[in-house]
N, CA and C atoms as a LAMMPS dump frame, in Angstrom:
ITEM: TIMESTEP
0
ITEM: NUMBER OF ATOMS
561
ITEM: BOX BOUNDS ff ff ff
-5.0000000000000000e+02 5.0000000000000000e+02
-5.0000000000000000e+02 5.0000000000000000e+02
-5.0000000000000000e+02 5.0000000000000000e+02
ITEM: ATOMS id mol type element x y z
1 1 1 N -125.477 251.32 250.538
2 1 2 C -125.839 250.565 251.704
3 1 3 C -125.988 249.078 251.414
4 2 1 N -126.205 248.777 249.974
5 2 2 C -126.653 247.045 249.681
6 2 3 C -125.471 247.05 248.899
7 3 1 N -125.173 245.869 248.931
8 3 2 C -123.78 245.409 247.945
9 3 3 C -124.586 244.151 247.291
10 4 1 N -125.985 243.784 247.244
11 4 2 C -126.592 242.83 246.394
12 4 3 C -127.573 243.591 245.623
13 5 1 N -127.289 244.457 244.691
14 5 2 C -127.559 245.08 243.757
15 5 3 C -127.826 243.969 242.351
16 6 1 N -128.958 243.437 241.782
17 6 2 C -129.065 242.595 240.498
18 6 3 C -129.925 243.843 239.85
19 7 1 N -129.644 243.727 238.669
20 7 2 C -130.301 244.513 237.575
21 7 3 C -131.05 243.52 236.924
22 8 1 N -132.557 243.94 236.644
23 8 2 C -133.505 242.857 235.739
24 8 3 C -133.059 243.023 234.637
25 9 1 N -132.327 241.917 234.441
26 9 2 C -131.873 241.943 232.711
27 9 3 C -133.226 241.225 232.408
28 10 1 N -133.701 240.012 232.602
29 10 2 C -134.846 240.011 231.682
30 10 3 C -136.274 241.08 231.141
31 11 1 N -136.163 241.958 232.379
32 11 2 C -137.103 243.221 232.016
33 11 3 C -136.429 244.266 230.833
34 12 1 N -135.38 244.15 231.289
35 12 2 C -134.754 244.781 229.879
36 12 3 C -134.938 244.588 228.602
37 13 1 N -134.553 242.983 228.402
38 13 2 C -134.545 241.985 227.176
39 13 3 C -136.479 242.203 226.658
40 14 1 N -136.937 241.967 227.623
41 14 2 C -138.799 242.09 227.524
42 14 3 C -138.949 243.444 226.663
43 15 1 N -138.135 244.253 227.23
44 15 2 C -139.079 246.114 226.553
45 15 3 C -138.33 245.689 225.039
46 16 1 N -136.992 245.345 225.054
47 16 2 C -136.359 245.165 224.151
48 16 3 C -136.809 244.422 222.56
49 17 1 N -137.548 243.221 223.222
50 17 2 C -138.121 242.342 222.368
51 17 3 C -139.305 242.794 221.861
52 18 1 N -140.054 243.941 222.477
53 18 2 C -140.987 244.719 222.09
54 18 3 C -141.012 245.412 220.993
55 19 1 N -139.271 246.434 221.381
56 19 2 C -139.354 247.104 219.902
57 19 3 C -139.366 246.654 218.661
58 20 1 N -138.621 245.113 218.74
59 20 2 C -138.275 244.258 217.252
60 20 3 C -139.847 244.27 217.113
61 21 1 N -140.78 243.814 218.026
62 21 2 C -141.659 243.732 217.136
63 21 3 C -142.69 244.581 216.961
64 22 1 N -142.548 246.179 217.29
65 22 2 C -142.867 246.692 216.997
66 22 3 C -142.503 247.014 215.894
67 23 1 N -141.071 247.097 215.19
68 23 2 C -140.288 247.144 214.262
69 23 3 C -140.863 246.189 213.074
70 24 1 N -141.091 244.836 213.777
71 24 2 C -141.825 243.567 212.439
72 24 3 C -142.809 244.237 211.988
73 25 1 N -143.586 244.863 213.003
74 25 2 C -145.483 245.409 212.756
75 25 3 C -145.194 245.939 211.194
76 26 1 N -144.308 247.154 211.946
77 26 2 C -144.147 248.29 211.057
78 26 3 C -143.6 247.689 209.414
79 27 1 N -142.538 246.764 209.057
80 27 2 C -142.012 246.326 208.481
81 27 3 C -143.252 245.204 207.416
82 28 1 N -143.963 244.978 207.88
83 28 2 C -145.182 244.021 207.419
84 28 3 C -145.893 244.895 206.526
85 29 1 N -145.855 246.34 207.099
86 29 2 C -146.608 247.424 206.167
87 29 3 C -146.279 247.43 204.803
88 30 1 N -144.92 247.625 204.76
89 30 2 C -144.296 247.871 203.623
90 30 3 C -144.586 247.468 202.517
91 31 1 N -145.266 247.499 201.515
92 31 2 C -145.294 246.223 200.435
93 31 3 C -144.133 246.285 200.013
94 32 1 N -144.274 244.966 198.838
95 32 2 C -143.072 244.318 198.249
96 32 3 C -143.55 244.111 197.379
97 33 1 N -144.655 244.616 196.504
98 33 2 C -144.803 243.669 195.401
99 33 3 C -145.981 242.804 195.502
100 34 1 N -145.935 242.055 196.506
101 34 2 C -147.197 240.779 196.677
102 34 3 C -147.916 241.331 197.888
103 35 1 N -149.357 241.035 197.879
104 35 2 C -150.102 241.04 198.117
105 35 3 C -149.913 240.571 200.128
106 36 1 N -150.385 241.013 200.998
107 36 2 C -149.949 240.662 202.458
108 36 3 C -151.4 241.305 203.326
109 37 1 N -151.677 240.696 204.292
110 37 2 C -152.792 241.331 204.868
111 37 3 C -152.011 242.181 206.215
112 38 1 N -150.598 242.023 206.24
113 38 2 C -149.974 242.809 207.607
114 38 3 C -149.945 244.199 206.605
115 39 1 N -150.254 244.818 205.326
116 39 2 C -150.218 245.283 204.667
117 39 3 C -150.951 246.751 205.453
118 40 1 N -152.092 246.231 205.81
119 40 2 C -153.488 247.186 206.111
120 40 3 C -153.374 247.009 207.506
121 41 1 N -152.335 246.205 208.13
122 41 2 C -152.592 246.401 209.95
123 41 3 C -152.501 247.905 210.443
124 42 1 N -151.403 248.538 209.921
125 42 2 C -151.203 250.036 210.718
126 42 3 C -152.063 251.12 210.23
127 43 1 N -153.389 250.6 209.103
128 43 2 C -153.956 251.848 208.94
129 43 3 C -155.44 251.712 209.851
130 44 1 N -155.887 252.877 210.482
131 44 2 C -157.37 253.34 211.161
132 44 3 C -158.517 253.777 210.263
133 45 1 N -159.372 253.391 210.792
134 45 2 C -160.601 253.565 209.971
135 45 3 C -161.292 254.897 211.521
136 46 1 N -161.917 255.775 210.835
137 46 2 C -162.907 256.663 211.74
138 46 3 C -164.214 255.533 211.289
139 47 1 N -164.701 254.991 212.611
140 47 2 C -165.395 254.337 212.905
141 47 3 C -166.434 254.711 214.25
142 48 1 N -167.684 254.475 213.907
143 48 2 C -168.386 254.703 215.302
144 48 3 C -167.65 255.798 216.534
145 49 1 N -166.958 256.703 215.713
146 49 2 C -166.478 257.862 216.772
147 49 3 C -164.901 257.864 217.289
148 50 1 N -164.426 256.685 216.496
149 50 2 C -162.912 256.545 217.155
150 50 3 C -162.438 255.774 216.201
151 51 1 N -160.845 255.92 216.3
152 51 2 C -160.201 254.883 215.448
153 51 3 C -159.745 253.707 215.381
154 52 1 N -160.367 253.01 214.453
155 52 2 C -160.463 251.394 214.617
156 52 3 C -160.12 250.467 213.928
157 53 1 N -158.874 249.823 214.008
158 53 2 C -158.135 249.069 212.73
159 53 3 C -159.069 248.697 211.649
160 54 1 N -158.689 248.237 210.282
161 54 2 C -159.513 247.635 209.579
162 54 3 C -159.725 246.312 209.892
163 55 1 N -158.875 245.464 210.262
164 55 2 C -159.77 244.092 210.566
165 55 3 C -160.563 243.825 211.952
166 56 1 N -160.78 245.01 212.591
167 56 2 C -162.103 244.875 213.217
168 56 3 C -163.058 245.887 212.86
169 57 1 N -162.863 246.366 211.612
170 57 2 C -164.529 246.529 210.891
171 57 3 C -165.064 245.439 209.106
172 58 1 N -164.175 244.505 209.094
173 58 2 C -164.064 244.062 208.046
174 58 3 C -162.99 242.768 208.182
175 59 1 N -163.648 241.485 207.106
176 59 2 C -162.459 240.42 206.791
177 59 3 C -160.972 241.064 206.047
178 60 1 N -160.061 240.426 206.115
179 60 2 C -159.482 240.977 204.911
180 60 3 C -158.48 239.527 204.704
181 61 1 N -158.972 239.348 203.619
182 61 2 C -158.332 237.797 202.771
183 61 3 C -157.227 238.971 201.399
184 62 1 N -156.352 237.552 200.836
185 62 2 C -155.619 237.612 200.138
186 62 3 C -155.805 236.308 199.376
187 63 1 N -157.033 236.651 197.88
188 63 2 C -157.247 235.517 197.476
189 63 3 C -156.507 235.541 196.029
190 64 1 N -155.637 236.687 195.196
191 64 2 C -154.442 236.219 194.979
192 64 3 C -153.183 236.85 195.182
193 65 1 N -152.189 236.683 194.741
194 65 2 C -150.89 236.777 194.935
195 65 3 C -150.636 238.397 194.891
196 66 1 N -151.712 239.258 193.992
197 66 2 C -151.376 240.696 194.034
198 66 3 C -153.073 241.178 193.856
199 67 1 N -153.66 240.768 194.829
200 67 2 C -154.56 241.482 195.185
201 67 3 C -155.295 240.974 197.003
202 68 1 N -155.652 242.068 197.331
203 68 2 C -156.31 242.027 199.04
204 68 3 C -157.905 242.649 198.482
205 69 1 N -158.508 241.844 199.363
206 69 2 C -160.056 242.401 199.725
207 69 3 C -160.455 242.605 201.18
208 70 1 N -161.405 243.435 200.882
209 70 2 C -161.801 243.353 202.832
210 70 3 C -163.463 243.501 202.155
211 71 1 N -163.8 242.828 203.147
212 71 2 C -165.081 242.519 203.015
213 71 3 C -166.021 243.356 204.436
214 72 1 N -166.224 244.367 203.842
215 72 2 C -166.522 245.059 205.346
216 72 3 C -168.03 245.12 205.984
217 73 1 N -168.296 244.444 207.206
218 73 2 C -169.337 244.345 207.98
219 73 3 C -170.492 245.129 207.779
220 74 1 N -170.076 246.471 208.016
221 74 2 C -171.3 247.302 207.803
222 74 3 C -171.092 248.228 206.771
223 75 1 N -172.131 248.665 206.19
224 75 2 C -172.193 248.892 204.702
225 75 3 C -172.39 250.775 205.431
226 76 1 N -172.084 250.854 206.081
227 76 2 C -171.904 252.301 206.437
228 76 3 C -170.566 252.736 206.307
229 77 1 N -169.645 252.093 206.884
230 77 2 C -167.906 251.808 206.814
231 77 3 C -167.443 251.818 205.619
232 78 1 N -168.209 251.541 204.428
233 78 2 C -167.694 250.924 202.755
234 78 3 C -166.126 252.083 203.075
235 79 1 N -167.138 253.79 202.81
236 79 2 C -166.764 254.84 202.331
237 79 3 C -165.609 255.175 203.275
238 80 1 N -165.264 254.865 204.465
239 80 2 C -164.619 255.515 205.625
240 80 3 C -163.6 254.765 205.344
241 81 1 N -163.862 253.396 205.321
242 81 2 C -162.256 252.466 204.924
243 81 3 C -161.683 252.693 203.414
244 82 1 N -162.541 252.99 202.517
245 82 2 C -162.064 253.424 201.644
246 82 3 C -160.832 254.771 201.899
247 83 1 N -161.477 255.449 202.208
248 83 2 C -160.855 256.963 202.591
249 83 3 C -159.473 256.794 203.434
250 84 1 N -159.421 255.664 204.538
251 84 2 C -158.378 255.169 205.056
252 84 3 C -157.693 254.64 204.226
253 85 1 N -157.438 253.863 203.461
254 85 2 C -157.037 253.127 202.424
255 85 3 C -156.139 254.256 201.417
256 86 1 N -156.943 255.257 200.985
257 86 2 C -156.145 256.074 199.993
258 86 3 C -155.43 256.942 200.925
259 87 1 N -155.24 257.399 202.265
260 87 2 C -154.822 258.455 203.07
261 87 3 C -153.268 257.77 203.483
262 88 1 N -153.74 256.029 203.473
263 88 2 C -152.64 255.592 204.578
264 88 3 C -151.031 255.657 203.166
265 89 1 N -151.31 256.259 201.86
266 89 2 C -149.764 256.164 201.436
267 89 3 C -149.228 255.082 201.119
268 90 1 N -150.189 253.954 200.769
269 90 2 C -149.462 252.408 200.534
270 90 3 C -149.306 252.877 198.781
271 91 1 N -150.036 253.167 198.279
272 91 2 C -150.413 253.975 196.812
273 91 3 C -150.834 252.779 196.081
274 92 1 N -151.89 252.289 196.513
275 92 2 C -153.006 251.117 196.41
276 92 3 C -154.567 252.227 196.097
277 93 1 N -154.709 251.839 194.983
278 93 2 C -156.03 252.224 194.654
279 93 3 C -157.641 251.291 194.683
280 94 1 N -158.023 251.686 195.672
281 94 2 C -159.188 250.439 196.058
282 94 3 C -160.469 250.46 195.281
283 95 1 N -160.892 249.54 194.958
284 95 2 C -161.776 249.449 194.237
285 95 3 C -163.502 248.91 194.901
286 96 1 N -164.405 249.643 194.78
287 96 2 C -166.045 248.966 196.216
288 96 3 C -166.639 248.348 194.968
289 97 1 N -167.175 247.302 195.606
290 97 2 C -167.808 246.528 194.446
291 97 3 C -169.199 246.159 196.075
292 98 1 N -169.882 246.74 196.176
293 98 2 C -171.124 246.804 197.614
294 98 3 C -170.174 246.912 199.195
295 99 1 N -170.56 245.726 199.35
296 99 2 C -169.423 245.634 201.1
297 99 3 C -168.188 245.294 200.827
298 100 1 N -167.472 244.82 199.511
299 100 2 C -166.441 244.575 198.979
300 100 3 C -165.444 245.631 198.27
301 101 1 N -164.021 245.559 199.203
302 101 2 C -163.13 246.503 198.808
303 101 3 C -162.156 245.846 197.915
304 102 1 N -162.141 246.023 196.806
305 102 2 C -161.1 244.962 196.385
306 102 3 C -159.989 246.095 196.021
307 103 1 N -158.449 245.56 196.334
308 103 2 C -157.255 246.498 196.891
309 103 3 C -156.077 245.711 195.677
310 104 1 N -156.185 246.255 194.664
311 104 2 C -155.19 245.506 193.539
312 104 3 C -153.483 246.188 193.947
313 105 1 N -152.748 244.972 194.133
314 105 2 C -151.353 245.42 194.537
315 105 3 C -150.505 245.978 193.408
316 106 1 N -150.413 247.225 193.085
317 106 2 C -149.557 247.77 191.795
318 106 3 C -147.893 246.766 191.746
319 107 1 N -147.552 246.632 190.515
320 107 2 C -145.915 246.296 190.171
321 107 3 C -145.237 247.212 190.927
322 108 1 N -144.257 247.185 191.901
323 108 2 C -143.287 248.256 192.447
324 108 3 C -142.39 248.908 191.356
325 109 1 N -141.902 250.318 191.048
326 109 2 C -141.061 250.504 190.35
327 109 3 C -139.232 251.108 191.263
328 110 1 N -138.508 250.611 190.189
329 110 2 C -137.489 251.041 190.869
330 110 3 C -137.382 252.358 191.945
331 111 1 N -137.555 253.659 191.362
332 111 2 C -138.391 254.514 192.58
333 111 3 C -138.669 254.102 193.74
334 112 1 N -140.137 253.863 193.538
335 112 2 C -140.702 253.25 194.598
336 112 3 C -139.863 252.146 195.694
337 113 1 N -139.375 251.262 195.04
338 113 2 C -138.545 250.812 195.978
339 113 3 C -137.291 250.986 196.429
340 114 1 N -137.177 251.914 195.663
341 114 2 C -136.135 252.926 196.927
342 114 3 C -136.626 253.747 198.243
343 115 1 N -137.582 254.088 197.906
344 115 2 C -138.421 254.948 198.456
345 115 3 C -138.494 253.731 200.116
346 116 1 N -139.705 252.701 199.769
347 116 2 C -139.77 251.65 200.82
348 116 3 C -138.745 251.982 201.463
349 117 1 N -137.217 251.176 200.698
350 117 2 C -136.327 251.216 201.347
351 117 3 C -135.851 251.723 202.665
352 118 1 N -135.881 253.384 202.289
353 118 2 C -135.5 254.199 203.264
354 118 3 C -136.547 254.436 204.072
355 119 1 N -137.997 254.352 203.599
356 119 2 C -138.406 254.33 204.79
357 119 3 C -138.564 252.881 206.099
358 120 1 N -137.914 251.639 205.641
359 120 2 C -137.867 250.749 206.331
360 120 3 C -136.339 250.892 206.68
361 121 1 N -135.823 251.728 206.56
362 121 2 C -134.514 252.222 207.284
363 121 3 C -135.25 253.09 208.313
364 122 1 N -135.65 254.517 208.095
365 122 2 C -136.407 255.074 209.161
366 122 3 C -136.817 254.131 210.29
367 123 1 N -137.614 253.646 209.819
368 123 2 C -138.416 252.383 211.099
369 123 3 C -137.447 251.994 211.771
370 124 1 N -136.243 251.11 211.299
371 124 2 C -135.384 250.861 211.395
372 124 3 C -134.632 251.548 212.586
373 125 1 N -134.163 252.835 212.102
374 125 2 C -134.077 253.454 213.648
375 125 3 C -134.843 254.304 214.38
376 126 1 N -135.665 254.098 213.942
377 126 2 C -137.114 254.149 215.665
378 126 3 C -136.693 253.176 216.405
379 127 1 N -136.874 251.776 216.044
380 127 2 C -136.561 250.632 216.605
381 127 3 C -134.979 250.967 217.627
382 128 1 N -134.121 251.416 216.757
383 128 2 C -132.893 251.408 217.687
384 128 3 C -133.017 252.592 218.474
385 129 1 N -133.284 253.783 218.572
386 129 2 C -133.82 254.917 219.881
387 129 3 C -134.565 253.9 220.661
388 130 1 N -135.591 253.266 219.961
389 130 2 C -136.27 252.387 221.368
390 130 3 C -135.188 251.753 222.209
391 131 1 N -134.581 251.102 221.492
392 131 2 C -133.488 250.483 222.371
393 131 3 C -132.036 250.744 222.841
394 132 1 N -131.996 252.303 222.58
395 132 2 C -130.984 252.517 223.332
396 132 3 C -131.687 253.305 224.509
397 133 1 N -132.932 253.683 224.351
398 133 2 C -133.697 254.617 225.646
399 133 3 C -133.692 253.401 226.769
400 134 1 N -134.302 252.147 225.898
401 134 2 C -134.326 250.743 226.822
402 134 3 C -132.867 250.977 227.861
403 135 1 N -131.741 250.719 226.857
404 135 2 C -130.479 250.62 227.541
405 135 3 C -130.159 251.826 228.91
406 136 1 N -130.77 252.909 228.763
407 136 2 C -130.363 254.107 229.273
408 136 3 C -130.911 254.169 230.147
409 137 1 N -132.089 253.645 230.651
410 137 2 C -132.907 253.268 231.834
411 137 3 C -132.273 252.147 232.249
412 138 1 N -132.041 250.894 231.857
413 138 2 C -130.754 250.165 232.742
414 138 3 C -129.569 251.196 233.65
415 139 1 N -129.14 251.351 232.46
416 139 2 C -127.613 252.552 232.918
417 139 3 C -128.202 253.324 234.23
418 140 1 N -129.12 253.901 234.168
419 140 2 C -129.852 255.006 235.205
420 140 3 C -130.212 254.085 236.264
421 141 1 N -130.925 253.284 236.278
422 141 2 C -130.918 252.294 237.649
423 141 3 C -129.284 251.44 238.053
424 142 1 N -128.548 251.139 237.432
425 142 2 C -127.227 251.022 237.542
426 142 3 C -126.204 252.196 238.67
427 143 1 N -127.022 254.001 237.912
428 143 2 C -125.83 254.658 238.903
429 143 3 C -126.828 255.072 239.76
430 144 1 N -128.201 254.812 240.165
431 144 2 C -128.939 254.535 241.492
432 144 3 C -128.147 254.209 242.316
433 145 1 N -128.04 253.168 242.014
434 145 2 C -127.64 251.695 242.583
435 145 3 C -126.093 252.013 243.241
436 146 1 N -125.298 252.658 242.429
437 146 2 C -123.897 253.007 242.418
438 146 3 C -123.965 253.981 243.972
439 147 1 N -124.664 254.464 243.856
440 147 2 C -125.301 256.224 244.602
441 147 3 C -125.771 255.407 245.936
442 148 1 N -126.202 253.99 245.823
443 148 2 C -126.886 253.434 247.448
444 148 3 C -125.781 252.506 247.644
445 149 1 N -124.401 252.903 246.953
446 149 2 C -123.529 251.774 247.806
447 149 3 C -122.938 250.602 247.118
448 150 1 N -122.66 250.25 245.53
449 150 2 C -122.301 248.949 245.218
450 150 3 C -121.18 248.923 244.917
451 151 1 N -120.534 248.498 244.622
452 151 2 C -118.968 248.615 244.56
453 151 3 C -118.872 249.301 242.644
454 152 1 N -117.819 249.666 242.277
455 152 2 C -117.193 249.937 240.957
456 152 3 C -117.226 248.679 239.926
457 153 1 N -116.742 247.696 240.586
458 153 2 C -116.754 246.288 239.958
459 153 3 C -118.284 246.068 239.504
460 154 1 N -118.44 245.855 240.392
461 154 2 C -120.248 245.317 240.4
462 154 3 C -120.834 246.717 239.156
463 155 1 N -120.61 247.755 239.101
464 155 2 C -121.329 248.813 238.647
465 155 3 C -121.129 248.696 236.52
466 156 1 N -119.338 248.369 236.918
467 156 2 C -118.704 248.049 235.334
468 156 3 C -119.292 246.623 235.168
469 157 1 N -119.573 245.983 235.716
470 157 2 C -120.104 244.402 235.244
471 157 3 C -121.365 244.425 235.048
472 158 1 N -122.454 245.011 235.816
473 158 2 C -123.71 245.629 235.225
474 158 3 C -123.825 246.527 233.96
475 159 1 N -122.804 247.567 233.962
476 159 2 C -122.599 248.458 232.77
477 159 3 C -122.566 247.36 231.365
478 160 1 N -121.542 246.542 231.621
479 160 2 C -121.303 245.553 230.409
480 160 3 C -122.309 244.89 229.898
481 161 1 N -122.813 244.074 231.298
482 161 2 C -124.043 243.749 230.96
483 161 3 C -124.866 244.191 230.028
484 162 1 N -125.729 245.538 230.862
485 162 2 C -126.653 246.115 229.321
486 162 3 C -126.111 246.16 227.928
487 163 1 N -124.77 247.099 228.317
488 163 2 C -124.137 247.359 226.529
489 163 3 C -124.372 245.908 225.867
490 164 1 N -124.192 244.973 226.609
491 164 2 C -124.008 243.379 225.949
492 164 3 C -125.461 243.029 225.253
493 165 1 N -126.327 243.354 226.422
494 165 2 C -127.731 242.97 225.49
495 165 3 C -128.289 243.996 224.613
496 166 1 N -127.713 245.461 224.447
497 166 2 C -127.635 246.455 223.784
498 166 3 C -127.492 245.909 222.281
499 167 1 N -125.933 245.578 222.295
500 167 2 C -125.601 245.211 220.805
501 167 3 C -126.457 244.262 220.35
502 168 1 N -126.299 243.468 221.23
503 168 2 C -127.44 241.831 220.626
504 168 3 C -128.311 242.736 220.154
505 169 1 N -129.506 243.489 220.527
506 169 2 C -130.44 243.71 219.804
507 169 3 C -130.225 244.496 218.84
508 170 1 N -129.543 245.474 218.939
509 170 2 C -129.421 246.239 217.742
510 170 3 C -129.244 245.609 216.518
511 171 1 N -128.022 244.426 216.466
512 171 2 C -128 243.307 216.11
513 171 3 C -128.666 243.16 215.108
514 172 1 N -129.888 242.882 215.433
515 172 2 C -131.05 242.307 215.351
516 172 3 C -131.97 242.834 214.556
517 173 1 N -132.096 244.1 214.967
518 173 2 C -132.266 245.289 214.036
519 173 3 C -131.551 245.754 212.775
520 174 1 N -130.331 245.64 212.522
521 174 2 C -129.369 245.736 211.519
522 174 3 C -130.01 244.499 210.322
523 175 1 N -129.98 243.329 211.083
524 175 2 C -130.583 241.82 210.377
525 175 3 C -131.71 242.024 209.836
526 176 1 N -132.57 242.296 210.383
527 176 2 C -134.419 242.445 210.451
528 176 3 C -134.108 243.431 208.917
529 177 1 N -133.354 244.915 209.27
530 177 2 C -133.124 245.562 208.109
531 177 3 C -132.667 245.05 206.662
532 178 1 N -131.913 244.742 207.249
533 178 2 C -130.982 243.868 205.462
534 178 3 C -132.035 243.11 204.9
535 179 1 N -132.492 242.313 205.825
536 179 2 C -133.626 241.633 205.288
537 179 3 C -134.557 241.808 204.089
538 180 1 N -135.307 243.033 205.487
539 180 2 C -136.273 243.519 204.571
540 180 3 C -135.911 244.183 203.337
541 181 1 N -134.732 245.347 203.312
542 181 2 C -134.639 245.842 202.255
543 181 3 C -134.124 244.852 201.056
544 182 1 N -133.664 243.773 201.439
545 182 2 C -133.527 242.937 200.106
546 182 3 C -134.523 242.465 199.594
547 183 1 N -135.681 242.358 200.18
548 183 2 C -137.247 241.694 200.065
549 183 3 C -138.057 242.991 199.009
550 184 1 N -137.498 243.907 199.259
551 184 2 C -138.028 245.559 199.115
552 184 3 C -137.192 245.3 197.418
553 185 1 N -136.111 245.566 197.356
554 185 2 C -135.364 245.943 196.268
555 185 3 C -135.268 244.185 195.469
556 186 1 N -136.095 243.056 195.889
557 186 2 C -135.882 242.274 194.972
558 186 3 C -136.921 242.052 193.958
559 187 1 N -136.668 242.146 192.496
560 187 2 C -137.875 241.999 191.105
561 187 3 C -138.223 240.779 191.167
């Protein structure tokens, strides 16, 4: 019935730009070797009844190059962030010195950074399912749209459209990857 059919490409590009950085979050986890406070973002502490990142129960500085501390608020938490700490799989052994966690960053071994690797490939394509589900909800409001009346033209020029901002991000994702795994696999 409408032949002025626009597809929100910027709502697209928006969910899109989400996954990269949901993808960065995840990618920050990873160590490399040196010392990072995006290190400890994705792990939960059981806190006051629920789960609660570590830097809102605790500082967490990086005062050198291969070691993290968190300096945690309440001296009830010491034991709970500890316990988070050895559960979350970074294979960081923490050390309590009172409200002080001190988190010494081990040498990576070849192993091990293979290991990273693939799992910052995994991440890797989480990130791209995010964004082809992104794409596929375009496509689906596209043959709506097709279904209330827009012409074939209009339907293949929308189609292109998404695929177009499709690749870009994936793109992006491919990049973000190489990246990291060279960051991962470099001594």
């Amino acid at each position: 019935m409408t032949d002025e059919f626009e597809l929100d490409t910027d709502d697209l590009e928006l969910r899109m730009d989400g996954a990269i950085a949901t993808l960065k979050t995840e990618f920050a986890s990873l160590r490399t070797g040196r010392a990072s406070s995006g290190m400890l973002e994705p792990i939960l502490v059981e806190a006051y009844g629920q789960k609660t990142p570590i830097n809102q129960v605790g500082t967490v500085n990086v005062p050198e190059p291969r070691m993290l501390t968190i300096n945690v608020w309440d001296k009830s938490l010491v034991r709970a962030v500890e316990k988070a700490i050895r559960e979350s799989g970074l294979g960081i052994n923490p050390q309590i010195n009172g409200t002080i966690i001190m988190l010494p960053v081990p040498e990576l071994n070849e192993e091990r950074r293979r290991e990273l690797a693939r799992v910052a490939a995994q991440y890797a394509e989480q990130g791209r399912v995010a964004v082809r589900n992104i794409r596929r909800d375009g496509m689906d409001q596209i043959k709506r749209a097709k279904a209330d009346g827009i012409s074939e033209d209009d339907q293949r020029f929308w189609e292109d459209e998404v695929q177009e901002i499709t690749d870009r991000f994936i793109g992006v994702i491919d990049k973000t990857l190489e990246t990291k795994q060279a960051e991962i696999m470099q001594v």
